[in-house]
C-alpha positions as CSV (number, residue, x, y, z in Angstrom):
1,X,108.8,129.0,80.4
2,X,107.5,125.8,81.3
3,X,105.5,125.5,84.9
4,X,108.1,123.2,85.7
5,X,110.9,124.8,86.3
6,X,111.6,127.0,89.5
7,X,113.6,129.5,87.6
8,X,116.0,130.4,84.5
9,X,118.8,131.7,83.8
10,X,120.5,133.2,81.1
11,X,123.5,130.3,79.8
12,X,127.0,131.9,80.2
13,X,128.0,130.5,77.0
14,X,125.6,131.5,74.1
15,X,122.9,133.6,76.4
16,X,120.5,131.5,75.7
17,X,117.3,131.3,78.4
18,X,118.5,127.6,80.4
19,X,115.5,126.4,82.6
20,X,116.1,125.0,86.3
21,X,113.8,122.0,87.3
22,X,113.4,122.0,91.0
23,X,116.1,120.0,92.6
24,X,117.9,119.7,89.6
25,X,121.9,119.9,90.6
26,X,123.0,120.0,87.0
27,X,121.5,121.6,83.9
28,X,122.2,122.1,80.0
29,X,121.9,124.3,77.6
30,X,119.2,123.4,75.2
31,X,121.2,125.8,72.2
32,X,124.7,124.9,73.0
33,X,124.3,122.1,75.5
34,X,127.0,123.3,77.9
35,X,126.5,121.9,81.6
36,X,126.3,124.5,84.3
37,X,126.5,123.6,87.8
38,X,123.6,125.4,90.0
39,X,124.8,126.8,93.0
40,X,123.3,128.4,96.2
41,X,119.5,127.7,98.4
42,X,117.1,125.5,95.9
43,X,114.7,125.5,99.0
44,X,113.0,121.8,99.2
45,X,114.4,119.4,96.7
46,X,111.3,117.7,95.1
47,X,111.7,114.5,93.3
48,X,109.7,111.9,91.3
49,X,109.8,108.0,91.3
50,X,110.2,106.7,87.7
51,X,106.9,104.9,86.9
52,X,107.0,101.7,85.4
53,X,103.5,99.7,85.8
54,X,101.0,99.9,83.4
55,X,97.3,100.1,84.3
56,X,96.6,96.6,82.8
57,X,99.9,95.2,85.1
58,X,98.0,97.2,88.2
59,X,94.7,94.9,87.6
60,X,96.7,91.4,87.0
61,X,98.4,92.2,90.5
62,X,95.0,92.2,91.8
63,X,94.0,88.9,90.0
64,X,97.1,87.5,91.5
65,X,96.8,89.0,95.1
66,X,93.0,87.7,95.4
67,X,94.2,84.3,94.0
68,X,97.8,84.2,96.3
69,X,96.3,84.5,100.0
70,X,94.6,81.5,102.2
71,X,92.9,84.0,103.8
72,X,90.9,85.5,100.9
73,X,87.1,83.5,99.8
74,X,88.6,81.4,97.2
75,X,86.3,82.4,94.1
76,X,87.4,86.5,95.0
77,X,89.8,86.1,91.8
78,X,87.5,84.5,89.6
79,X,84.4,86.9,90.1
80,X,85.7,90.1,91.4
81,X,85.1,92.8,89.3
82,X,87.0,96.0,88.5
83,X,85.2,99.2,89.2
84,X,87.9,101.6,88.9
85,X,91.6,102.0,88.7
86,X,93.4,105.3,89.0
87,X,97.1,106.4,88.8
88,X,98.1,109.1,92.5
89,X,101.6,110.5,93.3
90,X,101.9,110.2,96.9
91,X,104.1,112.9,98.5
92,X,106.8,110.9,100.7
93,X,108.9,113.0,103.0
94,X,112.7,111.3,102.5
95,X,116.1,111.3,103.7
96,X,119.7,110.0,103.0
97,X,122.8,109.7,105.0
98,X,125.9,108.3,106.3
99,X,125.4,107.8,109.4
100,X,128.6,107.7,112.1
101,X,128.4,107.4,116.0
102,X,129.3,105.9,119.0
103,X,127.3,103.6,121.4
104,X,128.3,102.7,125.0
105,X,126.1,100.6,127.0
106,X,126.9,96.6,128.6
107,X,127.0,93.4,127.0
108,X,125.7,90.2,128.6
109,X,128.0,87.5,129.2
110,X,128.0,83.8,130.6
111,X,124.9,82.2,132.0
112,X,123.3,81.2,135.0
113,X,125.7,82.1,138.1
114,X,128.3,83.3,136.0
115,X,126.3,85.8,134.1
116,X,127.5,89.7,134.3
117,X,127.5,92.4,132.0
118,X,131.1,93.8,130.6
119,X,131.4,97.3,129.3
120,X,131.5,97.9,125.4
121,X,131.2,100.7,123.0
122,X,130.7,100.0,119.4
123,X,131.6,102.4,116.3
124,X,128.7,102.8,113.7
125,X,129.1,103.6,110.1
126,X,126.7,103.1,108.3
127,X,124.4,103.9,104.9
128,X,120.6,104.6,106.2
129,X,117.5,106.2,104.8
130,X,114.4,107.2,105.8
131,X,110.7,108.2,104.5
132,X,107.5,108.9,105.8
133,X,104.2,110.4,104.6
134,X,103.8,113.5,103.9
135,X,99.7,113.4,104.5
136,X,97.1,111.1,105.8
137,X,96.9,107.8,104.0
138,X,94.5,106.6,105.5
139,X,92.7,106.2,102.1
140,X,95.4,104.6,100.9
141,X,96.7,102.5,103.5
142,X,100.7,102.5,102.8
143,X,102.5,103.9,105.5
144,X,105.6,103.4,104.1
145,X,107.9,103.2,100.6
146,X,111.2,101.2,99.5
147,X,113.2,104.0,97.9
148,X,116.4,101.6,97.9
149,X,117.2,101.1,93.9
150,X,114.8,103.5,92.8
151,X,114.9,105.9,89.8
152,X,114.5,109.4,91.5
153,X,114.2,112.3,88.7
154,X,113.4,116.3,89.3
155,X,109.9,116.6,89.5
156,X,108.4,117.1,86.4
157,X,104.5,118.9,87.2
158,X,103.3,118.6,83.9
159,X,103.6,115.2,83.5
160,X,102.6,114.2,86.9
161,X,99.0,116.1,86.4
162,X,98.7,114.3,83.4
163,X,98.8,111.0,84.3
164,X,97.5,111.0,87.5
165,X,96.3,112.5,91.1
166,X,98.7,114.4,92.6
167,X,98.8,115.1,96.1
168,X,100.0,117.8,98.2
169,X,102.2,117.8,101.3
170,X,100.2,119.1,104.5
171,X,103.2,118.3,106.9
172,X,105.9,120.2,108.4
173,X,109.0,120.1,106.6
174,X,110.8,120.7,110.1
175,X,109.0,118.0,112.1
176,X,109.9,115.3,109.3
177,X,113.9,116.8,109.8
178,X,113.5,115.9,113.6
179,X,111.6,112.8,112.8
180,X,114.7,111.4,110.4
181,X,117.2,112.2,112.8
182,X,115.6,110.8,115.4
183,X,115.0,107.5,113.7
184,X,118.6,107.6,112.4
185,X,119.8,107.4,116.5
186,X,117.1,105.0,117.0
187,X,118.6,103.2,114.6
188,X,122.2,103.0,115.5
189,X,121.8,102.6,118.9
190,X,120.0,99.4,117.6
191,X,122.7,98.5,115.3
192,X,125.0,97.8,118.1
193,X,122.7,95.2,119.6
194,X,123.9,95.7,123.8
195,X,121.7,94.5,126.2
196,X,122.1,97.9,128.5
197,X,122.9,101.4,126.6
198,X,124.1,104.2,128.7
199,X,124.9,106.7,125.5
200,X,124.4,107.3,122.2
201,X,126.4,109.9,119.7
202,X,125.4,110.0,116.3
203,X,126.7,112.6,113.2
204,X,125.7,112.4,109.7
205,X,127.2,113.3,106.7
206,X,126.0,113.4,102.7
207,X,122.8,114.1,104.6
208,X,120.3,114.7,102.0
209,X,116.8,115.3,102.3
210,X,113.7,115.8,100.2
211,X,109.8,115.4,98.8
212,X,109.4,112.1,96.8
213,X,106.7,112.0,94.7
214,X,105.5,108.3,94.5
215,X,103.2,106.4,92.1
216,X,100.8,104.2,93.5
217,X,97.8,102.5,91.2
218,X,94.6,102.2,93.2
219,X,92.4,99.4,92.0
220,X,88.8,98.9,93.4
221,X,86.6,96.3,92.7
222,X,83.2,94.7,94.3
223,X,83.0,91.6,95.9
224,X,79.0,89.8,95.8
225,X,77.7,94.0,96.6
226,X,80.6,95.0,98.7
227,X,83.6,97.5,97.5
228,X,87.0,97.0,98.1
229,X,90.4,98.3,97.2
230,X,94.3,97.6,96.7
231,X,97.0,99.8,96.0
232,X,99.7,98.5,94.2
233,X,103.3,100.0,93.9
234,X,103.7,102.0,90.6
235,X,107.4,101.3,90.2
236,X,107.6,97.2,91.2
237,X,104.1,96.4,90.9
238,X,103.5,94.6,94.3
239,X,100.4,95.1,96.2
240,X,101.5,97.4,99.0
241,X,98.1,97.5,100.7
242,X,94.4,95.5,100.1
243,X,91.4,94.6,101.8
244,X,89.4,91.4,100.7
245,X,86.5,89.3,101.4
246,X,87.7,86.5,103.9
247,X,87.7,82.9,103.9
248,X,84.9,81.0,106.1
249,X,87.1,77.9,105.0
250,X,90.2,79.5,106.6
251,X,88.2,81.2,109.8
252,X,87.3,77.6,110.5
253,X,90.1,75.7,110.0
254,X,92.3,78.9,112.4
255,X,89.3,78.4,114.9
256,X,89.4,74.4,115.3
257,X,93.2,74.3,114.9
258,X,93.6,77.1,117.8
259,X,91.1,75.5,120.0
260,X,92.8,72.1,119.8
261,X,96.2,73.2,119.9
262,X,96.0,75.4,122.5
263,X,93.6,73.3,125.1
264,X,96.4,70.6,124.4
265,X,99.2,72.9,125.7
266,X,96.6,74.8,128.4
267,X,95.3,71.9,129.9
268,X,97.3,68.9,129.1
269,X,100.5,70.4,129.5
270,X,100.3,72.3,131.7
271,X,98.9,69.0,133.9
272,X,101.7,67.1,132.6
273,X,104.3,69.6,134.5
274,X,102.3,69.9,137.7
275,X,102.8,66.0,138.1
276,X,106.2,66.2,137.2
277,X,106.8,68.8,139.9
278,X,105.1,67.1,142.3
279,X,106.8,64.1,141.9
280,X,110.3,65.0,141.0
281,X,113.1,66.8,143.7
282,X,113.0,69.8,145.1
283,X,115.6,71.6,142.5
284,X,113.9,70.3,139.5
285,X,110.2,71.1,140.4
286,X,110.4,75.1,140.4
287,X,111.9,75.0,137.2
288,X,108.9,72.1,136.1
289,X,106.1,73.9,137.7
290,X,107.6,77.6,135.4
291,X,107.7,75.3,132.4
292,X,103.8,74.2,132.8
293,X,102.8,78.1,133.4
294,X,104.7,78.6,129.7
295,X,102.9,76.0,128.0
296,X,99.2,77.3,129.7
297,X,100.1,80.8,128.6
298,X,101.0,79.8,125.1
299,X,98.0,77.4,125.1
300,X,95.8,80.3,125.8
301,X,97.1,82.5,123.3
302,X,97.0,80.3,120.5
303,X,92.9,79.5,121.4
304,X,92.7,83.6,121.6
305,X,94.3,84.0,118.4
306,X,92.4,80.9,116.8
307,X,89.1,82.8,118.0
308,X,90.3,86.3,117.0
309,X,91.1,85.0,113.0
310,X,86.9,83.4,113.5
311,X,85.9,86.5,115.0
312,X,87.5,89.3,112.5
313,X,88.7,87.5,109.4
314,X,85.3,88.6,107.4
315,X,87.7,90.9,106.2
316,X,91.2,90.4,105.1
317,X,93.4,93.4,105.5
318,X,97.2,93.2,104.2
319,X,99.8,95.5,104.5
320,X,103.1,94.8,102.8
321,X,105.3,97.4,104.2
322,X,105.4,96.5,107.9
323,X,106.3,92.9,107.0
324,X,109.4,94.2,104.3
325,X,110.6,96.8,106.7
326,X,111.1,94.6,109.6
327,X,113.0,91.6,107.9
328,X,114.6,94.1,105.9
329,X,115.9,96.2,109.9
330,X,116.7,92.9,110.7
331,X,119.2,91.9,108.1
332,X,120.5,95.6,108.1
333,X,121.1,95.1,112.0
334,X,122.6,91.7,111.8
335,X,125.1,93.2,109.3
336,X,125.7,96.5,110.9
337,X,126.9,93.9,114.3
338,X,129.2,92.1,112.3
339,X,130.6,95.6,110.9
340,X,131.0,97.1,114.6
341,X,132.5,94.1,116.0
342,X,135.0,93.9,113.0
343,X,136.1,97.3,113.3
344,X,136.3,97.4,117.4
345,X,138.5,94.1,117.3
């Protein structure tokens, strides 16, 4: 029996031996191919992410990443070269539901005098998942996968070892429950966007949860002596996670830029207001003098930032997945508003 199966059983057609991948809902008979439905506890449903990059697609995504990014030196793509590049199955803790739930809180209303806060309480319904590492990556650097359209299979050990690293999980599957059902209530309470939330009731249902196994390529390469790395995502081939030598054009141009900018706001604008005030009616200078300390705080936070890029960009660090996730909560909450407000009206 092959070291990927979790068990076999004997087929109830033409007693021939049927092996069980882990996970695996369905099975067939390899003599008779009849299809036997597995029922009972298959413990922790293991899966695998379809790979679909090549090694040689891994290393152009690093030509292109050094080549696609203001911040990197600008001759990093032409003389960069490739030390190694390996294939590792990341163990991602994952979950699926339908999430359903009620939120009550307040809604803001009106504006200035008129402003008060009317009751509402907003139905959720909707389709969220969840994953999360199931050991450090600090190695690695991606602290987070897209599952959504992804090719999920029964894990298949054999092949796995041969084409890769594979790592194992060192978490608990029980803390990564809590964690999923946490952020699921996180999440709808979100969804129904009220400025004050008094309660929150969340069930799921079609609740699945298991261990994806995910391919990541891991290219490094040296830079004029010094090593660095990418990983790039096995199935889509984007560059989940890289460090690269900086810019000293682009450190310069972020230091001068912030420096003027943000002395014109500071100082000038914030000058520009205090005459104003002082010169203007009693009703209209409070509101003057509050719009000068905006313009010094934003001043002096565009000069920190301008000196921050100088400072620290000798090193470029990007992460994709932070980025993706929060447009991608964003358009899910936008959509889940419209869906609450359509069903409560």
């Amino acid at each position: 029996m092959s070291d990927s199966a979790a068990q076999g059983i004997a087929c109830p057609n033409c007693a021939g031996m049927v092996v069980i991948p882990e996970g695996q809902v369905i099975v067939i008979c390899p003599y008779c191919e009849m299809r036997s439905l597995v029922k009972g506890e298959r413990g922790l449903r293991r899966y695998q992410a379809a790979r679909k990059i090549e090694r040689q697609d891994a290393e152009k995504a690093l030509r292109a990443f050094l080549g696609g990014k203001m911040q990197v030196a600008r001759n990093a793509a032409r003389i960069a070269q490739v030390q190694e590049t390996f294939l590792a199955y990341l163990p991602f803790w994952a979950a699926w539901a339908r999430v359903l739930g009620w939120v009550f809180g307040e809604e803001k209303v009106g504006s200035g005098k008129n402003t008060r806060y009317e009751p509402r309480e907003v139905k959720i319904a909707q389709e969220m998942d969840w994953n999360s590492p199931a050991l450090d990556v600090g190695e690695f650097g991606v602290t987070r996968i897209s599952l959504a359209g992804r090719e999920l299979q029964p894990v298949n050990w054999d092949l796995l070892h041969s084409e890769g690293m594979v790592f194992e999980p060192v978490g608990v599957e029980g803390d990564a429950r809590a964690a999923a059902s946490g952020d699921f209530h996180k999440r709808a309470s979100k969804l129904a966007d009220l400025d004050r939330v008094s309660q929150t009731f969340t069930r799921t249902t079609r609740q699945r949860f298991g261990l994806v196994y995910y391919p990541l390529w891991v290219v490094r390469y040296a830079y004029r002596g010094r090593v660095f790395q990418i990983v790039v995502d096995g199935v889509d081939g984007q560059v989940l996670y890289g460090k690269a030598p900086g810019s000293t054009l682009f450190r310069s141009a972020a230091l001068v830029a912030g420096m003027a900018a943000g002395a014109v706001l500071a100082v000038d604008g914030g000058s520009l207001a205090a005459y104003l005030a002082f010169t203007s009616s009693d009703d209209d200078s409070l509101g003057l003098l509050a719009l000068g300390g905006g313009a010094a705080v934003v001043g002096f936070g565009l000069m920190a930032g301008g000196y921050r890029a100088f400072r620290y960009g000798e090193h470029y660090e990007y992460r994709r997945g932070d980025k993706v996730m929060r447009r991608r909560q964003r358009v899910i909450r936008e959509g889940g508003v419209r869906r609450a407000l359509e069903e409560t009206t």
